[in-house]
N, C-alpha and C positions, 0 to 999 in steps of 0.2 A: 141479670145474667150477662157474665161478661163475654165479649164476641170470642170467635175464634182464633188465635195469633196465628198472623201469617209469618211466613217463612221471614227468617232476618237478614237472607240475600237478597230477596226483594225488597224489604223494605232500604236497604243499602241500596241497592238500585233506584229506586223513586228518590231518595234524597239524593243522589247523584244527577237524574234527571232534572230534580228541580234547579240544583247546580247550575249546569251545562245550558238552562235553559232562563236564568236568574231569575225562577220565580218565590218568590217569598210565601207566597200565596199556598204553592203546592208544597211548599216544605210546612206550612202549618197546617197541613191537613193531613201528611204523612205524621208529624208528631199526634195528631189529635188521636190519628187513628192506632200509635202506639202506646198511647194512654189509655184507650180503651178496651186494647187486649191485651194491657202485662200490668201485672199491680207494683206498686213502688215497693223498693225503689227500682230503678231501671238499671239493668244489667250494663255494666262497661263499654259493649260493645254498641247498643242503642243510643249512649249518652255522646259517644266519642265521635260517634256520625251525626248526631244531632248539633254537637258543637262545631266541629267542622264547617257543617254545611249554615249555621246563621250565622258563623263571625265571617265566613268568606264571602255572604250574601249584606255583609254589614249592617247587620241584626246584631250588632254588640253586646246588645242588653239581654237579647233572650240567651246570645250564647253564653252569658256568665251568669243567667238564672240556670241554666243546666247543668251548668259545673258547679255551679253550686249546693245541687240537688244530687250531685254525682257524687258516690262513696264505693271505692275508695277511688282519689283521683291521681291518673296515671301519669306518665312521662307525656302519652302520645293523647290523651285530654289535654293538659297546659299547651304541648307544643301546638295542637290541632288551632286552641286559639290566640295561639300566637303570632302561629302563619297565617290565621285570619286578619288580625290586625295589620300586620305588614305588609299584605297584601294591598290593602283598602287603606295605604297611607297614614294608619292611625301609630305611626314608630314609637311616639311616648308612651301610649297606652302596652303596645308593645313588650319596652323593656319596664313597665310600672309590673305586668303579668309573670313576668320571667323572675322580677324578684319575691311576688307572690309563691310563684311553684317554687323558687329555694326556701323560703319560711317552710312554705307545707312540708320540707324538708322530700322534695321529690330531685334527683338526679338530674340535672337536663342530658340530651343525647345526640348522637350526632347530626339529628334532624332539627332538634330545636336552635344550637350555635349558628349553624346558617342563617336562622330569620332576626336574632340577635346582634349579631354582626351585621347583617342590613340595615338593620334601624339605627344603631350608632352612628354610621356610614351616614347616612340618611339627615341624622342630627345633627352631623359632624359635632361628635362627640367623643375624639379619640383616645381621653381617658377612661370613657366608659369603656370602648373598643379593645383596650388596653387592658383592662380588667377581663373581659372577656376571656380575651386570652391567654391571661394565667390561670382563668376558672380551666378552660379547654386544656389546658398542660399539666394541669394539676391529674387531670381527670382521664387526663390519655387522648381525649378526644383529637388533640388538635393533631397528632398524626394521620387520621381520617384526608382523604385527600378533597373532599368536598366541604369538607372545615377547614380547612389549610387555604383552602382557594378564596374561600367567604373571607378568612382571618386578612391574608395579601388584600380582596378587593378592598376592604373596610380603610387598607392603611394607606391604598392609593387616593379612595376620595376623600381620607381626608388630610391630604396634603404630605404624609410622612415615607416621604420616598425610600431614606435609607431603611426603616421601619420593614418598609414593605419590599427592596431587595433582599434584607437580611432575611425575612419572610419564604421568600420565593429559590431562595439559595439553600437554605434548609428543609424544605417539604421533599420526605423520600419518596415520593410515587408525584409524577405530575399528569394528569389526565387534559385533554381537549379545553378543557373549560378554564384550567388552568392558563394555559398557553392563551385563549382566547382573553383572560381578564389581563394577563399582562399584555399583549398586543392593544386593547382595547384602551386600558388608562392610559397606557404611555403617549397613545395618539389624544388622547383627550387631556395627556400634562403636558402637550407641545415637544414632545421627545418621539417625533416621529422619526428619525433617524437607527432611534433604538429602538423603533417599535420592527422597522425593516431588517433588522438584525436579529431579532426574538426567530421573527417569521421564518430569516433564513435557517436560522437554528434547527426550528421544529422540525421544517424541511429534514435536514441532514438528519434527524432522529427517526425517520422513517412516521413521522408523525402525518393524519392523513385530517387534513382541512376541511372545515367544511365552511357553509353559507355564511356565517358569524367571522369565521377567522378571513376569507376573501374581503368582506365588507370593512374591517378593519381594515386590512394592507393598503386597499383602493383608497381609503380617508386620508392615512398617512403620506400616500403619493400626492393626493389633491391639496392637502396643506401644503406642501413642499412643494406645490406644483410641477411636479414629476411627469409626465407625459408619456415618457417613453419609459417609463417602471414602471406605470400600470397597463401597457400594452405589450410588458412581459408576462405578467401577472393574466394579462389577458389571453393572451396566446396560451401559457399553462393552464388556462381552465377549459380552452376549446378542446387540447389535447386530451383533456381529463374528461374526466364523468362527467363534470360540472355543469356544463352551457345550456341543460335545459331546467336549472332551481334558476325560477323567477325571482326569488331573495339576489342571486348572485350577477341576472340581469340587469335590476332594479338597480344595484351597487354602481354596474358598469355608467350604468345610464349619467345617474347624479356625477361618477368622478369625471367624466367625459365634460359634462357640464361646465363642472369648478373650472376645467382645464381650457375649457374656452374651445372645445371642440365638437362644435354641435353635430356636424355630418354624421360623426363618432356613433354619436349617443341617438340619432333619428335611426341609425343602421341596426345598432343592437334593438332599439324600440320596435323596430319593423317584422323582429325575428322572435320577436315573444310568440310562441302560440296562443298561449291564454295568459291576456295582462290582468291584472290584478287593479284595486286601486293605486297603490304603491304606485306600479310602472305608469300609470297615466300621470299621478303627483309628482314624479321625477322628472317625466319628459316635460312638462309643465313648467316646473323649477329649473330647467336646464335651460327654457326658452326666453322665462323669462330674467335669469342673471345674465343672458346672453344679448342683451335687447333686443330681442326677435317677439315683440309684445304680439304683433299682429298675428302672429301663426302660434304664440301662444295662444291668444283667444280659441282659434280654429282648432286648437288640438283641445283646446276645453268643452266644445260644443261636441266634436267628437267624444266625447270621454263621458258625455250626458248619456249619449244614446247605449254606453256599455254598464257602467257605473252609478252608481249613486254619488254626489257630488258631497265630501269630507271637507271637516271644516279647513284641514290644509290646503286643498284644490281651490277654494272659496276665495282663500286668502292671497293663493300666489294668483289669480287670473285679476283681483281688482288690483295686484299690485302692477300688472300690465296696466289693466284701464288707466291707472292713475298716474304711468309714461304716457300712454298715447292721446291722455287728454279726452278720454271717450267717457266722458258722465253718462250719459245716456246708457250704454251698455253696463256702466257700474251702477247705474240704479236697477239694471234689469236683474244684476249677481245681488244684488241687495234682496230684491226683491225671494232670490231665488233662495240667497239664506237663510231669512224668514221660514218660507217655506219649509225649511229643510229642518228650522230648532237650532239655527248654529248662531244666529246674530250676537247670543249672546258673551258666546266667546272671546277668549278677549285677546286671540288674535285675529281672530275674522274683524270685530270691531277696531281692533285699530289697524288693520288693512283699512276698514272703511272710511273713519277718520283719514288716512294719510290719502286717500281717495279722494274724497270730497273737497279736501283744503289744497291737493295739488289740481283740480278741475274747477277752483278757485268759487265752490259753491260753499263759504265757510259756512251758512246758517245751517245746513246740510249736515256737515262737518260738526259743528259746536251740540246738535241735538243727538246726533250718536253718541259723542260723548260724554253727552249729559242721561244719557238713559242707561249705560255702560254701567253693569253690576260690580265688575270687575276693571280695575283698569294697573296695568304696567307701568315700567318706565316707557317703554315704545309709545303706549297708549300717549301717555305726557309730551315726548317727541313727535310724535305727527301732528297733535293738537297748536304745538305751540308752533312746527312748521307753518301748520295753513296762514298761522297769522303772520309769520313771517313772512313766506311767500306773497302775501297783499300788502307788505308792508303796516303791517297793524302793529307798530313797536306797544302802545299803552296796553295791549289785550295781551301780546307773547308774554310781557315783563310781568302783570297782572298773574297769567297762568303761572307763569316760572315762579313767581313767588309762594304762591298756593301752593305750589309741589315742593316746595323746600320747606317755607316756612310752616304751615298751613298744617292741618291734622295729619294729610299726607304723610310727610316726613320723608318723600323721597331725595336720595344724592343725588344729584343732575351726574350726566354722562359727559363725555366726550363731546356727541351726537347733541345732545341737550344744547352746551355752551355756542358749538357751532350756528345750531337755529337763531341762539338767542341776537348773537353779535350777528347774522344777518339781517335780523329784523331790526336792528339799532339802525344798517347800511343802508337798509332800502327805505327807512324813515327820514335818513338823515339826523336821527340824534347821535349827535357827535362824543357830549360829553358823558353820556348814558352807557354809551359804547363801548368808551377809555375804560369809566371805571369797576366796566363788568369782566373787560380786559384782564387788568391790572389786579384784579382782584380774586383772579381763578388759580396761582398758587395756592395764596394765604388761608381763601376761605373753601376752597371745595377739592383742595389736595390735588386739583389735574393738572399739569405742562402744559403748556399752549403748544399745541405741531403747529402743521404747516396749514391746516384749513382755516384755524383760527388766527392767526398771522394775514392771510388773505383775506379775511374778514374785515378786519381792522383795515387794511388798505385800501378795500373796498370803500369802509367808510369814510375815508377820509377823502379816496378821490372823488367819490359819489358828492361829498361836500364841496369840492371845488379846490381842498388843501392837498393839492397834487404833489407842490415840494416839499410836506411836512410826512406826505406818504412815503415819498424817497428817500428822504431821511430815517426813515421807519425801517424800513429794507433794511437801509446801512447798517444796523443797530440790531437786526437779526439776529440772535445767539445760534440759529440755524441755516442752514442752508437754502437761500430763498425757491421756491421748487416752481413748476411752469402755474399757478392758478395763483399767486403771487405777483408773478410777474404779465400775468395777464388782465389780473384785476387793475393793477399799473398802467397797460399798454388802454385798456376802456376808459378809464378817466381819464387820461392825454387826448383819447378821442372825444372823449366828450367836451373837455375844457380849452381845447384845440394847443396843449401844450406838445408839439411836437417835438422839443429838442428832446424831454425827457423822453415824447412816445418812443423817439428810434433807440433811447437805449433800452428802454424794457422789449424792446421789439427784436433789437440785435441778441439778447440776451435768451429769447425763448426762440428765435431760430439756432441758438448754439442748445437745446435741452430738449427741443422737439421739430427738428427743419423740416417734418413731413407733413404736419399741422396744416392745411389750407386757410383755416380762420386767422389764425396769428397773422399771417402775409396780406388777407382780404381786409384787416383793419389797419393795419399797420398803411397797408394801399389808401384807403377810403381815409384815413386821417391827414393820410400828403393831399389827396385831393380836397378834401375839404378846404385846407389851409390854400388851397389853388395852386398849388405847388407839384404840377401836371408831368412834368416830365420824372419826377423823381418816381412819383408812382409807376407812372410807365415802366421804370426801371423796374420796378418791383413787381410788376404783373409778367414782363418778359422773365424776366428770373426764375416765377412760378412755371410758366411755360418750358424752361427750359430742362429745369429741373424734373418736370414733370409731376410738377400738382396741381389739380384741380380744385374750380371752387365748387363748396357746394351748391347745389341748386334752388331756387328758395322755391318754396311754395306753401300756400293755405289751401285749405280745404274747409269747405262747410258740408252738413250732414244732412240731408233733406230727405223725408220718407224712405228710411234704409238705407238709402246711396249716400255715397261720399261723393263730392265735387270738389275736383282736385286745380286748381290754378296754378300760371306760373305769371310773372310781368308781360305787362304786353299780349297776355292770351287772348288769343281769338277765336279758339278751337273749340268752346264750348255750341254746342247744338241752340243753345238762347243767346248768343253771343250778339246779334242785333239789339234782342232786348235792353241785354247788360251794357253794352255802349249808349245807347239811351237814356238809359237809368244814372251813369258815369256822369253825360253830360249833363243831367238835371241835378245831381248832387252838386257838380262841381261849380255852378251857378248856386245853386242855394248856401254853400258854404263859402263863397265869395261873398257874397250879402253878410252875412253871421262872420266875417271876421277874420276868413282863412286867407291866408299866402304862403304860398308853397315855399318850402324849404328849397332853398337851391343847391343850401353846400351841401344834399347829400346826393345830388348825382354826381356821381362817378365819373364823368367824363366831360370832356374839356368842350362844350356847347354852350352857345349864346344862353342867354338869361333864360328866352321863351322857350329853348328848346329844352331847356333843363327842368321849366317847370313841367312843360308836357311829360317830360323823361321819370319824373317822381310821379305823377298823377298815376299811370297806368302802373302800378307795382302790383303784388299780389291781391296783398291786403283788401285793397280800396276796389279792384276785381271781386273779391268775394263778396265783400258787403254789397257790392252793388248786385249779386247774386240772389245775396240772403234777401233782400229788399222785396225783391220780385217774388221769390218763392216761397218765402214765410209770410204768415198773416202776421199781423202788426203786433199781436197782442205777445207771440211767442220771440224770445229772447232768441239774437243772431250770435250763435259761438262760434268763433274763426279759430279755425288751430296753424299752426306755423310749426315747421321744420328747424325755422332758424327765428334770431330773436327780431321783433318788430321795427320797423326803420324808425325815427321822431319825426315825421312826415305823416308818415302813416298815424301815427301816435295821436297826433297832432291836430288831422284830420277827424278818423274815426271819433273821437272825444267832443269836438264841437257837433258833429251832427245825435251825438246821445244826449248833447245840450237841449240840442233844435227837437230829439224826443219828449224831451220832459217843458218843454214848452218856454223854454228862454229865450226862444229868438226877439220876440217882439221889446224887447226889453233893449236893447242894442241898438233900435232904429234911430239915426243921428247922431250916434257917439260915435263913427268913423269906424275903418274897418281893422284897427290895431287893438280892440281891447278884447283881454280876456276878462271871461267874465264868471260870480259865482251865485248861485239863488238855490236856495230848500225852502220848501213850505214848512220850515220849523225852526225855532232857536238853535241856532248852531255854534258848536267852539271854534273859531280861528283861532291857526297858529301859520306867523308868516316868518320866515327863518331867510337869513342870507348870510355871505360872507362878506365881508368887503374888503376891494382890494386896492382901495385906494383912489384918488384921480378927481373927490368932489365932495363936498360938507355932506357930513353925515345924517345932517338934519333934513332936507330938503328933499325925501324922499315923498312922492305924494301916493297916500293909500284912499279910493274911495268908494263912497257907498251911492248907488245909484237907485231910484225909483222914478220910475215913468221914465221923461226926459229931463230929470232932476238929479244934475250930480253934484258932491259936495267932498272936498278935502275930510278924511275923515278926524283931523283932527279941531273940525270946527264946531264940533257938537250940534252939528245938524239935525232936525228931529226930522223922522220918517210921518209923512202926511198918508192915508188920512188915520196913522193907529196912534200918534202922536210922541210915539214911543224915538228915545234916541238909538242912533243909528248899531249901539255897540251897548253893551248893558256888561256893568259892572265896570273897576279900574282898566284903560285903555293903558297896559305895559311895553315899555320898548327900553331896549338895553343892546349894549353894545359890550362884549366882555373881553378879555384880553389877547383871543385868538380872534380877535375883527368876526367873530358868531354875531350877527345883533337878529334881535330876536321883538315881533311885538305878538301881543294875545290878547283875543279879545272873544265877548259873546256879541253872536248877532242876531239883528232882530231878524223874524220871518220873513217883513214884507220886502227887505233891503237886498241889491243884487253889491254884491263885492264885487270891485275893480280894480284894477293895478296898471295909474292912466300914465306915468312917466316912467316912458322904455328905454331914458337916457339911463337910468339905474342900472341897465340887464350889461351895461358894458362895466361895469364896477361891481356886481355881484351875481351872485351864484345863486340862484331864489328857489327858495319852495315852498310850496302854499300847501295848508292843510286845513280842510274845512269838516270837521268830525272824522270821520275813518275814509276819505279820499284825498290824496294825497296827490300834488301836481310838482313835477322840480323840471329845473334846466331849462330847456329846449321847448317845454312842454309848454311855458308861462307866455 
C-alpha cells in the first residue's frame, strides 16, 4: 500500500531546507519519501527540485540520474543543473550539459545564458563566450539585461576589452548590476581611472549605489592611492543611507588600509555596531600591511573572543608573527589552525611556511611543507625564502629547481628570482648567482627591476668585489634605486672601502635624506676606518637636520613577558645578576678565543675603552639574560630591531661553540683560532677572494685533534680512528676572478682550523661546514 502524498509545497520546502542547510543526508530522504508516494514517472515539478537541489549540493551524479529518469525534460530541469554545476566550479561539466540540452533539442532561456557565460569566463574561453552570444542574438535573449550583463562580464575576464565596450554601449536597459560589473572589471583590468568615470556616470543617471558599487570605487582609489577620493566617496556615504551596511564599513576599513591610513580605518572599525568576521579580517589586514604587527596580534586575540577564527584571519596574524619574529606565538595560531580544519589550506600553510623560515626554525618550515596537500606559487616562495633567509643557497637552488623543472611545472615569479639571487648573496656563491642573473630574460621571460639588480650587488659586495659591484651600477639599463645603492654603501662597510662608501652614500642621501640608517652607516664606516672627525661631521649634519638614530634594542621572551634591552642597560630589576653573568661570559670567551672588535665602536676611545664600549651592546645583555633565566636545555632566541653588530656576531657564536662542547679542544692553540667540530662527516667548502699582496700557495688550513695540529695538506691521519683528516679528493682552485676555492669531507673526530690570519688581509673568506655558513668578520 503506497503512503499518502504529501503536499508538493512541502516537499519543495524540505528540499529547500536541506539546501539552505547542505544536507545531502536530508535531501535523500525527502526523495525516498517521494518515491514512496508518487509512482514513476515523477512529475516535472518533483524532478526539477530534485535536480536543483543535488547538482547545488554537488551530488552531480544523482542529479543527472534524475534527469535522466525525467520525461519530458525542460528548459528549467537543464538549466536547474547547470546552475548547479557552476555553482560548485564544475564550468566544463557545465557547458558539456548546455550542449546536451541543445541535442535534446530544448531552447536555453534567459536563465540558463547567465551560468553559460560564467563558465566560458571561468575557462577563459572566449570563443566559446563568443558563440554564446550569437546563440543569445540569434534567439533574442541577449537583449535581456541580465544576459547582456553576463555576456559584457564573460568579455571583461577574459581579456576582450573592446569586445566588451562594444557590448556595454549597445545593451538598451542597464540595471545596477550592470554598472557594478563594469566598475568592478575595469578596477580589476588596472583602468581604475575609467572605473571613477563609470561611477561618476551612474551618479549623474540618478543611478542609486549600493554595497557592491562603493566597494568597487574605494578599490579603485586604493590602487591609485587616492586618499582624498575616497574620503569623498566617504563623506557621500555618511550623508547617505549607507554608513550603517557593514559590506560598506568593511570596504572603508581595507581602503584606509592600502592608503597607509591606519587612524582612518581603527575609527570606522570602532563604529561598527555589530562586526562581522570581514571587519575584524580587515582591521587585521590593515594592521598588518601597515606594520603595526604588535596590535595586529591584539586585535586577533580580540576577534577570538567575538569570532570564529577564518582561514584568512589565520593567515594575516602569522604573517605578523613572522615580522615580529614571535615563533612561539605562530606555533600557538598553528596550533589554533589545526584546531579550526584550516591547516590545510594553502594559504594558511604558506603563511605558515613564510613563518617558520622567517623565525629561522626552517625544520619547522620544510615539514609544513612537506605535509601541504596543496601547494602554490606563494607556497614555492616562502619555502625557498626560509632557505634563503639562512643562507642555505644548495636547498633554495634544489627547491627552485623542483618547482621548474620537477613534475611541478611551476614558472617562477618575480618574487621567486628575487629569493633565489638572495640566497646565491648570503651564500656567497658568486658565480651561481651571475648565471641565474643572466639567465632570467632568456629562460623564464621576466626583466630584472631593481630588487634583482640589488641582489646581485649584494652579492658581489658580500664577496669582497666591491669595484666589480660598482661597475655593475654603471652598467644599469635602469635607474639605480635607494636598495641598490644601499646594498653598495654595506659592502664599503664591511670591506672598509670608503672612497666608494661615500659615493653610494652621497648618492642615497640625494633619493632618501630622511633615511637615519643610510647617515648611521655611512657614520660607522668613517669611524671604523678611524677617520673620527669626518664622522663627526656626519653625526652633526644628522643633528642638525634633524634625524634621529634609531634605537637598538633585543628582547628575549621568558614565561609570557618580553624583556626588552638597550646597550649599557642597567634597568632591568636582575640587572646585578646579568652584570655577573656578563662578567663570567666575558672571561670564559677570552679563554675560547674572543677579542673584541674595536673598529666597531663608534667613537674616538683608547683601545680598553672601546673594548668595554662593544661588550655591553644589546645583544650580549640579553644572552646574558637568557642564560640566567632559561634552563639550559631550552633554546635562547634574541630578537633585534636592528641588524646584529659582528662583535656581537662574533661573540654570541663562540659561546654556542663552548655549548656544544668545543671548548676544550683550543686549550694551547693561543687565543686567535677559530675553530670547527660535528660529531659527523661533514662537507667543507672554504671560499676567498684574493686581492693580491702574497703566493697563493701558502695559505695554511688545519685539522686539529687533541693538542695535535697538522697543515691539512699533509695528510695527517686523525689518531685514534686512523682515518685521514679529509676524505675523498682534497680540491683547491683559483679562477679568473681571484674566487679560489678548496672542498673537502671531514672526518668526525677532526676540529677545522684556519691557523694563518696573515691571509684575512689578502682575502675575503668564508667557511662553510654543511648548512652553517661563517664569512668576513666572523672568521
Amino acid at each position: 500500500m503506497r503512503a499518502r502524498a504529501p503536499n508538493p509545497n512541502a516537499v519543495a520546502y524540505l528540499l529547500e531546507s536541506a539546501l539552505s542547510s547542505h544536507s545531502p543526508l536530508v535531501a535523500r530522504a525527502v526523495h525516498a519519501l517521494i518515491l514512496r508516494s508518487h509512482d514513476p514517472p515523477l512529475s516535472p515539478f518533483f524532478c526539477n527540485h530534485l535536480v536543483n537541489t543535488y547538482s547545488k549540493l554537488d551530488l552531480l551524479n544523482s542529479a543527472q540520474l534524475v534527469l535522466s529518469l525525467t520525461n519530458p525534460r525542460t528548459v528549467v530541469t537543464w538549466t536547474s543543473l547547470i546552475s548547479g554545476c557552476v555553482r560548485n566550479r564544475h564550468f566544463a561539466s557545465a557547458l558539456h550539459h548546455f550542449s546536451n540540452m541543445r541535442r535534446d533539442s530544448v531552447p536555453p532561456n534567459d536563465f540558463t545564458f547567465p551560468c553559460a557565460f560564467k563558465a566560458s569566463a571561468s575557462l577563459h574561453m572566449p570563443l566559446t563566450g563568443k558563440q554564446l552570444h550569437a546563440l543569445a542574438f540569434k534567439g533574442g535573449q541577449i537583449f535581456d539585461v541580465f544576459v547582456g550583463c553576463s555576456a559584457f562580464d564573460m568579455y571583461s575576464k577574459t581579456g576582450l576589452r573592446l569586445d566588451a565596450r562594444n557590448m556595454f554601449d549597445e545593451m538598451p536597459h542597464r540595471n545596477l548590476a550592470t554598472w557594478n560589473a563594469y566598475i568592478s572589471n575595469a578596477v580589476q583590468d588596472g583602468r581604475c581611472v575609467d572605473a571613477v568615470a563609470a561611477f561618476k556616470k551612474f551618479l549623474c543617471l540618478d543611478g542609486d549605489p549600493n554595497a557592491i558599487t562603493f566597494c568597487a570605487f574605494l578599490n579603485a582609489c586604493a590602487d591609485m592611492a587616492s586618499l582624498e577620493l575616497g574620503r569623498q566617496l566617504h563623506g557621500f556615504i555618511v550623508r547617505g543611507r549607507y554608513k550603517e551596511d557593514v559590506s560598506v564599513a568593511n570596504g572603508l576599513i581595507d581602503f584606509y588600509g592600502k592608503c597607509g591610513d591606519i587612524e582612518s580605518s581603527e575609527m570606522v572599525f570602532d563604529r561598527i555596531d555589530r562586526r562581522n568576521v570581514v571587519s575584524w579580517c580587515s582591521m587585521l589586514a590593515a594592521l598588518v600591511q601597515n606594520h603595526e604587527e604588535e596590535r595586529a596580534c591584539m586585535v586577533f586575540l580580540q576577534a577570538r573572543k567575538e569570532v570564529e577564527p577564518t582561514d584568512f584571519m589565520i593567515s594575516s596574524v602569522l604573517s605578523a608573527c613572522a615580522e615580529l619574529g614571535g615563533l612561539e606565538l605562530g606555533r600557538s595560531v598553528h596550533a589554533l589552525a589545526v584546531k579550526a580544519c584550516v591547516e590545510e589550506n594553502v594559504f594558511v600553510g604558506s603563511a605558515l611556511v613564510d613563518m617558520y623560515g622567517k623565525c629561522g626554525s626552517i625544520e619547522d618550515a620544510d615539514q609544513v611543507f612537506s605535509e601541504m596537500p596543496e601547494r602554490n606559487l606563494v607556497t614555492w616562495n616562502a619555502m625557498i625564502g626560509g632557505y634563503a633567509h639562512l643562507g642555505n643557497v644548495d636547498m633554495a637552488l634544489s627547491l627552485f629547481e623542483k618547482m621548474t623543472l620537477g613534475s611541478c611545472g611551476i614558472a617562477p615569479s618575480y618574487v621567486t628570482l628575487v629569493s633565489v639571487l638572495s640566497a646565491c648573496s648570503r651564500a656567497g656563491a658568486v658565480e651561481r648567482g651571475l648565471q641565474i642573473f643572466e639567465s632570467m630574460r632568456v629562460r623564464y621571460g621576466i626583466d630584472p627591476g631593481a630588487e634583482h639588480y640589488a641582489c646581485v650587488v649584494d652579492l658581489l659586495g658580500r664577496s669582497g668585489l666591491v669595484d666589480r659591484a660598482y661597475e655593475f651600477i654603471k652598467r644599469m639599463p635602469i635607474l639605480p634605486t635607494i636598495p641598490v645603492w644601499g646594498a653598495l654603501l654595506g659592502a664599503c662597510r664591511m670591506h672598509g672601502k670608503t672612497k666608494l662608501g661615500k659615493i653610494a652614500a652621497e648618492k642615497l642621501f640625494e633619493l632618501d635624506p630622511d633615511d637615519s640608517g643610510n647617515h648611521v652607516v655611512f657614520s660607522n664606516m668613517l669611524a671604523s676606518a678611524g677617520r673620527w672627525e669626518e664622522a663627526t661631521i656626519v653625526r652633526k649634519e644628522m643633528r642638525d637636520i634633524g634625524i634621529k638614530k634609531n634605537v637598538g634594542y633585543s628582547w628575549v621572551a621568558v614565561k609570557n613577558r618580553v624583556h626588552v634591552f638597550q646597550a649599557k642597560d642597567s634597568s632591568h630589576e636582575q640587572n646585578s645578576e646579568i652584570q655577573a653573568m656578563l662578567a663570567k661570559l666575558r672571561e670564559e670567551m677570552k679563554k675560547a678565543g674572543y677579542t673584541p672588535d674595536t673598529n666597531l665602536s663608534l667613537f674616538d676611545l683608547e683601545d680598553e675603552e672601546k673594548a668595554s664600549e662593544v661588550w655591553y651592546h644589546s645583544e650580549k645583555i640579553a644572552l646574558a639574560f637568557g642564560l640566567i633565566a632559561l634552563p639550559r636545555e631550552v633554546p635562547i632566541r634574541i630578537t633585534k630591531n636592528l641588524r646584529i653588530c659582528g662583535d656581537c656576531h662574533s661573540a654570541i657564536k663562540i659561546r654556542c661553540c663552548e655549548q656544544r662542547g668545543c671548548k676544550e679542544h683550543t686549550r694551547g692553540l693561543g687565543a686567535d683560532v677559530p675553530f670547527y667540530k660535528y660529531g659527523h662527516s661533514a662537507q667543507v667548502l672554504i671560499q676567498g677572494v684574493y686581492s693580491g699582496g702574497f703566493d697563493k700557495g701558502i695559505m695554511e688550513c688545519r685539522v686539529i685533534y687533541g693538542n695535535h695540529h697538522k697543515n691539512l695538506f699533509d695528510g695527517y691521519q686523525c689518531s685514534p680512528c686512523g682515518a685521514e683528516p679529509y676524505q675523498g679528493q682534497l680540491k683547491v682552485s683559483v679562477d679568473n676572478e681571484n674566487l679560489w676555492t678548496m672542498q673537502f669531507g671531514l672526518c668526525p673526530n677532526v676540529l677545522l682550523c684556519i691557523t694563518d690570519w696573515g691571509i684575512l688581509d689578502h682575502f675575503t673568506m668564508l667557511v662553510q661546514v654543511d648548512n652553517l655558513i661563517f664569512r668576513g668578520s666572523e672568521l
